[in-house]
C-alpha positions in Angstrom: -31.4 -7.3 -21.1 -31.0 -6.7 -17.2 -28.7 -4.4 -15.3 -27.5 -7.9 -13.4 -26.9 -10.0 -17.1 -24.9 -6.9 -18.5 -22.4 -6.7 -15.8 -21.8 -10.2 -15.7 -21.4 -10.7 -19.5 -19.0 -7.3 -19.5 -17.0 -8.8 -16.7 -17.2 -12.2 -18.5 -15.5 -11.2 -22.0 -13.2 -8.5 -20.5 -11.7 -11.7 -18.5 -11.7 -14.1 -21.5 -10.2 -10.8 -23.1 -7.4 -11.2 -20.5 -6.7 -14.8 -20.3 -6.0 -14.7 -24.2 -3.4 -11.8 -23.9 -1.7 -13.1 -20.9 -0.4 -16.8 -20.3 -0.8 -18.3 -16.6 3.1 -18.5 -15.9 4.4 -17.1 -13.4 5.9 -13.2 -14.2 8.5 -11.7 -13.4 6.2 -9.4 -10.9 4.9 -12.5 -9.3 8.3 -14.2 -8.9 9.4 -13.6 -5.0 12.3 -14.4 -3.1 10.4 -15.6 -0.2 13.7 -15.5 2.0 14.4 -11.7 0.6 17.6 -12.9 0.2 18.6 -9.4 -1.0 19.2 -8.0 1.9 21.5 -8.6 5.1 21.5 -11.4 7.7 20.6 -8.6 10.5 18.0 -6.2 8.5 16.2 -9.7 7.5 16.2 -10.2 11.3 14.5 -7.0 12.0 12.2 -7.4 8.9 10.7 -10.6 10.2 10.9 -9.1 14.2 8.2 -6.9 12.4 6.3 -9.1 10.7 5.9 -11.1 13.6 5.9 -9.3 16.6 3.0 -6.9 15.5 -0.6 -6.8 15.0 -1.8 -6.9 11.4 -1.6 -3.3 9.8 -4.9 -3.2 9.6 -5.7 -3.5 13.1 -3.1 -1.3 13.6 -4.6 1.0 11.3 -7.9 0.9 12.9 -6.3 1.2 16.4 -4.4 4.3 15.0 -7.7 6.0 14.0 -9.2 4.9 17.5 -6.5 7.0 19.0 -7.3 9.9 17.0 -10.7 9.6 17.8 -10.2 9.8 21.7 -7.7 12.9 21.0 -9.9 14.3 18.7 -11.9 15.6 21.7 -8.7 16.4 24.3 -6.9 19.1 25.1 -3.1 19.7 25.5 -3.8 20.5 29.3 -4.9 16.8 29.5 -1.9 15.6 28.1 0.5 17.3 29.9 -1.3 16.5 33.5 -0.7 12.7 32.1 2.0 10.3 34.4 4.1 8.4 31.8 2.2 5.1 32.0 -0.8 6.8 31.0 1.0 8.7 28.0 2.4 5.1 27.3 -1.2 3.4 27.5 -3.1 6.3 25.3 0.0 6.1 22.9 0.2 2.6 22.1 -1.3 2.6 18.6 0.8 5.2 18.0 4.0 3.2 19.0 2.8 0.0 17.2 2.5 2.0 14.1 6.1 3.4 13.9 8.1 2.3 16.9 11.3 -0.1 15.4 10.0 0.6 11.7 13.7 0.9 9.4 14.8 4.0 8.9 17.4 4.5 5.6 19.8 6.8 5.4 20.4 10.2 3.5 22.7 8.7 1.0 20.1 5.3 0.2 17.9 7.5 -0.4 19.2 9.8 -2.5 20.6 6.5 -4.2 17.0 4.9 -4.5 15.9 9.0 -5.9 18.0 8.5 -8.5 17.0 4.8 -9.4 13.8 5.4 -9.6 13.8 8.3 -11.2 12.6 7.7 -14.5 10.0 5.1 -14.0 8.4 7.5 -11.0 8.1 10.4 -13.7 6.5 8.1 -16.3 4.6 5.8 -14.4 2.2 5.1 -17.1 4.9 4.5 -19.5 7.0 1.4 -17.7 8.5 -1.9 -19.9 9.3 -4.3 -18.5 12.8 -4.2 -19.2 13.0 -0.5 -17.5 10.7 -2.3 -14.3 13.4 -5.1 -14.3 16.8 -2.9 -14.3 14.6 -0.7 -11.8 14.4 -3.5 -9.4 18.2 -4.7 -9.9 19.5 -1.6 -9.3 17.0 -1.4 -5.7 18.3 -4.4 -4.8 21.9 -3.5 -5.1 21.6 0.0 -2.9 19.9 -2.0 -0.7 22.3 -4.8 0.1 24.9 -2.4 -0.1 23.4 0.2 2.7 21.6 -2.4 4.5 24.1 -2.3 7.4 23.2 2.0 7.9 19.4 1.5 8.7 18.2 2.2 11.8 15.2 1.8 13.7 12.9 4.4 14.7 12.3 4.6 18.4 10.2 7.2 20.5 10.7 8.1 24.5 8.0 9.1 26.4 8.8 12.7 25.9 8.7 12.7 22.3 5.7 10.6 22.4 3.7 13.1 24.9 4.7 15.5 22.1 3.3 14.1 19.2 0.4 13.3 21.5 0.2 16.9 22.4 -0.3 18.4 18.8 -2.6 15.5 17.3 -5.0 16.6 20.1 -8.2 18.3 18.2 -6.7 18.0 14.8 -8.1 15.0 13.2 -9.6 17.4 9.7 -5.6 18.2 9.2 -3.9 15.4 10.3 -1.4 16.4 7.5 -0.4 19.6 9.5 0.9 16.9 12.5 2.4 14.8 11.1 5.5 14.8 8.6 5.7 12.2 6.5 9.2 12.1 6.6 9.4 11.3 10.1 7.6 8.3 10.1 8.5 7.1 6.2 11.7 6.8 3.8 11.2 10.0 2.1 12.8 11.9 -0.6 11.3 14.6 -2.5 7.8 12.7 -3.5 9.2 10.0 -3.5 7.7 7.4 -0.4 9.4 3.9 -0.4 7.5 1.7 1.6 9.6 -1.0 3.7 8.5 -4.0 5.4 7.0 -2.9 8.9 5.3 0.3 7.4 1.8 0.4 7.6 0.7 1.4 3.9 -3.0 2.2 4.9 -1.2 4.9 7.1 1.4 6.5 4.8 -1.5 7.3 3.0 -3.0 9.2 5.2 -0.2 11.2 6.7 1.5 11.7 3.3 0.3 14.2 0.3 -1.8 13.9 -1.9 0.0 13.4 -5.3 3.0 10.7 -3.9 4.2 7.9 -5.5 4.9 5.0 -3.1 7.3 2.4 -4.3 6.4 -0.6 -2.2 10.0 -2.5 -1.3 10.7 -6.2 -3.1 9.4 -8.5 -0.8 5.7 -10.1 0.5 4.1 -7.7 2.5 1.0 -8.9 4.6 -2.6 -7.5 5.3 -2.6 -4.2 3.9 -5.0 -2.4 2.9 -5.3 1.1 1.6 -8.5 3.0 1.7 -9.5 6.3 0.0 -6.1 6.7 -1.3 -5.6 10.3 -2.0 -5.8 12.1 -5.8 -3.0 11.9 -7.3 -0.8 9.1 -5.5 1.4 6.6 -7.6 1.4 3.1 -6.3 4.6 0.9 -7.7 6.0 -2.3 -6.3 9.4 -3.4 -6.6 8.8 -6.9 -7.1 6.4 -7.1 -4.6 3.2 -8.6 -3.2 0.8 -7.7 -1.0 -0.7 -10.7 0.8 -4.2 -10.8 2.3 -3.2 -14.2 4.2 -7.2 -14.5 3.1 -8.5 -12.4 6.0 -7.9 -9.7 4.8 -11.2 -8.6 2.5 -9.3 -6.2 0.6 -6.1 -4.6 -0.7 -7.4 -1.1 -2.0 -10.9 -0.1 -1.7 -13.1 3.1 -2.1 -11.9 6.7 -3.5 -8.5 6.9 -6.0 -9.1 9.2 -8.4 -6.3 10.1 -10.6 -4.4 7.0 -9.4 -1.4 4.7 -10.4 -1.5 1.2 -9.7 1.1 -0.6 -11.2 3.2 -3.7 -11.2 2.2 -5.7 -7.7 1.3 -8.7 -7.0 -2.5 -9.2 -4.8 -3.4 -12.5 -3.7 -5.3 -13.6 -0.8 -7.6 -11.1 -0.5 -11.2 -12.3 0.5 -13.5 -9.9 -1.3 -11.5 -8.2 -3.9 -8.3 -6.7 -4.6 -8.8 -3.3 -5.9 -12.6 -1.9 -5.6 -14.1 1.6 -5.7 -17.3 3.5 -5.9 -17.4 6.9 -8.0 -13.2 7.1 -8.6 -12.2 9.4 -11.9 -8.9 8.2 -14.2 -7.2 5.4 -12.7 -4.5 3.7 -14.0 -4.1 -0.3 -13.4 -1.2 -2.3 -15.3 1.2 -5.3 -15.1 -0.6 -6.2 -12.1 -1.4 -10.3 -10.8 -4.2 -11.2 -9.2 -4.6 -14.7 -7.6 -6.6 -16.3 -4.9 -9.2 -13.4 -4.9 -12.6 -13.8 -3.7 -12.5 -17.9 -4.1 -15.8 -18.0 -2.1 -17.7 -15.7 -3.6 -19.3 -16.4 -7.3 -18.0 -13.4 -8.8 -21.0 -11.1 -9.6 -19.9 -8.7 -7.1 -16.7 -9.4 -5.9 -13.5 -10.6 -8.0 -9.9 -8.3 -8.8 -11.0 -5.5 -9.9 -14.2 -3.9 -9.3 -15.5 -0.5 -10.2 -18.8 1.2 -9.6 -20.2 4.6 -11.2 -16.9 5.7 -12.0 -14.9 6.3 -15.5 -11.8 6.9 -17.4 -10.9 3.4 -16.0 -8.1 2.0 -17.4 -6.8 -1.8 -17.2 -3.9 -3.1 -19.1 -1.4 -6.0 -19.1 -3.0 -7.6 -16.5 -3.2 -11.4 -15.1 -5.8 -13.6 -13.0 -4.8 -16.8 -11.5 -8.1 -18.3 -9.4 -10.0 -15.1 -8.9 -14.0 -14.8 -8.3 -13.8 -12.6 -11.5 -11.3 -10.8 -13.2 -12.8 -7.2 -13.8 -16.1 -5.5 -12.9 -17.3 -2.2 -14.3 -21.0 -1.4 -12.9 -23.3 2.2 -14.1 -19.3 3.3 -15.4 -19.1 5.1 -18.2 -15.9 5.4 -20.8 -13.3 5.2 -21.7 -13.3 1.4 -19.8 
């Protein structure tokens, strides 16, 4: 038997597999206010200011790297000879990456710490009853606190700053910037809000974080090489491709948690990646994933020379297929 008829009959009875544990309702991950009628009338007003006002995350992501690039081979000299409208002009990715993103306070974060205590330190070990009381409790603290956010805002000053020390960094980007500056951080802990580029906290936070993604829809993110060791939990959320956006997280994530989101409308696939080492994928939904494509290479999940791959609790509304495992080897 080919290479070609394997993979398709493996990613044929590992779906069928699926479709008889898991009924097509809707679950309770896939279930979304879409007015996010959780939180205030004014942080709902600055939630959809950013959804709307900014250039999808990943072109901001890929405008963000640009800017590295050029930096990359500057020095502070050139910075500092700079007239404001220049600093303003190279700094523009910068700004439309964090400028007006919601910052929380001390105390809701210290509240969220606490809430999401347990299911951060057992991320493998979630029910769905500890997910839902997880998610109640979020959405309390954050009706509560909503009137205490702020926004983040940079003058020019503090933007020739950060300007200044990115300049011939870009192998320790870490060493720049602090998470916490741009992200809701406490401890590990990374709660991603709507306005946050995701594809970004990953690459300015640690390796080893786990980002709980804020209930809500969240639209065109996409996460490459995320770094060994992160968690990825959503709070009764969804991450929307608006089906333009070819995927949701791609390429390396070894020693990764991906758990409880919703993907849909993602053109190519939702999660794929090439050589990745224990990964963890469970309670997740998958719908509208690759429609055009006929599923031999691209569907909802799709692995290649990888292993220790593990998919659980899982379900596939209209996907090109539902998993993938190419040259992997066990435990699949």
């Amino acid at each position: 038997m080919t290479m070609k008829k394997r993979k398709i009959i493996l990613a044929l009875a590992i779906f069928m597999m699926t479709g008889l544990l898991f009924s097509c309702i809707e679950s309770n991950i896939g279930t979304v206010r879409s007015d996010d009628s959780i939180l205030t009338e004014n942080v709902m007003a600055t939630a959809a200011e950013q959804q709307f006002r900014r250039e999808s995350p990943e072109k901001i992501y890929k405008d963000f790297q640009e800017m590295l690039s050029k930096l990359e081979s500057m020095n502070r000299t050139e910075i500092d000879t700079m007239s404001d409208e220049e600093v303003l002009e190279l700094g523009k990715p910068f700004l439309n990456a964090f400028e007006n993103t919601v910052k929380f306070d001390r105390e809701t974060l210290e509240r969220l710490s606490e809430a999401t205590r347990v299911m951060n330190e057992n991320p493998k070990s979630i029910t769905k009853k500890m997910h839902s009381e997880t998610v109640k409790e979020v959405e309390d603290i954050l009706s509560s606190s909503a009137s205490k956010f702020e926004k983040r805002t940079f003058d020019t000053k503090g933007l020739r700053g950060h300007l200044t020390n990115i300049t011939g960094t870009r192998d320790i980007i870490e060493d720049v910037f602090e998470c916490s500056e741009f992200f809701n951080v406490q401890g590990t802990n990374v709660y991603l809000y709507h306005g946050d580029v995701f594809g970004l906290a990953n690459v300015i936070c640690p390796a080893g974080s786990t980002f709980n993604i804020i209930i809500g829809t969240h639209y065109g993110h996409m996460i490459g090489d995320s770094k060994n060791g992160n968690i990825w939990i959503g709070l009764m959320a969804v991450l929307d491709g608006g089906g333009s956006t070819k995927r949701a997280f791609k390429d390396g994530m070894n020693n990764n948690v991906i758990s409880w989101l919703t993907i849909r409308n993602y053109s190519q696939n939702g999660i794929v990646s090439d050589g990745s080492d224990n990964v963890s994928i469970s309670w997740m939904t998958f719908k509208n994933i690759a429609p055009s494509y006929d599923g031999e290479t691209n569907g909802a999940i799709n692995f290649e020379d990888s292993q220790y791959i593990f998919v659980r609790y899982n379900e596939f509304e209209n996907v090109a297929a539902g998993v993938l495992f190419t040259d992997s080897e066990g435990p699949l």
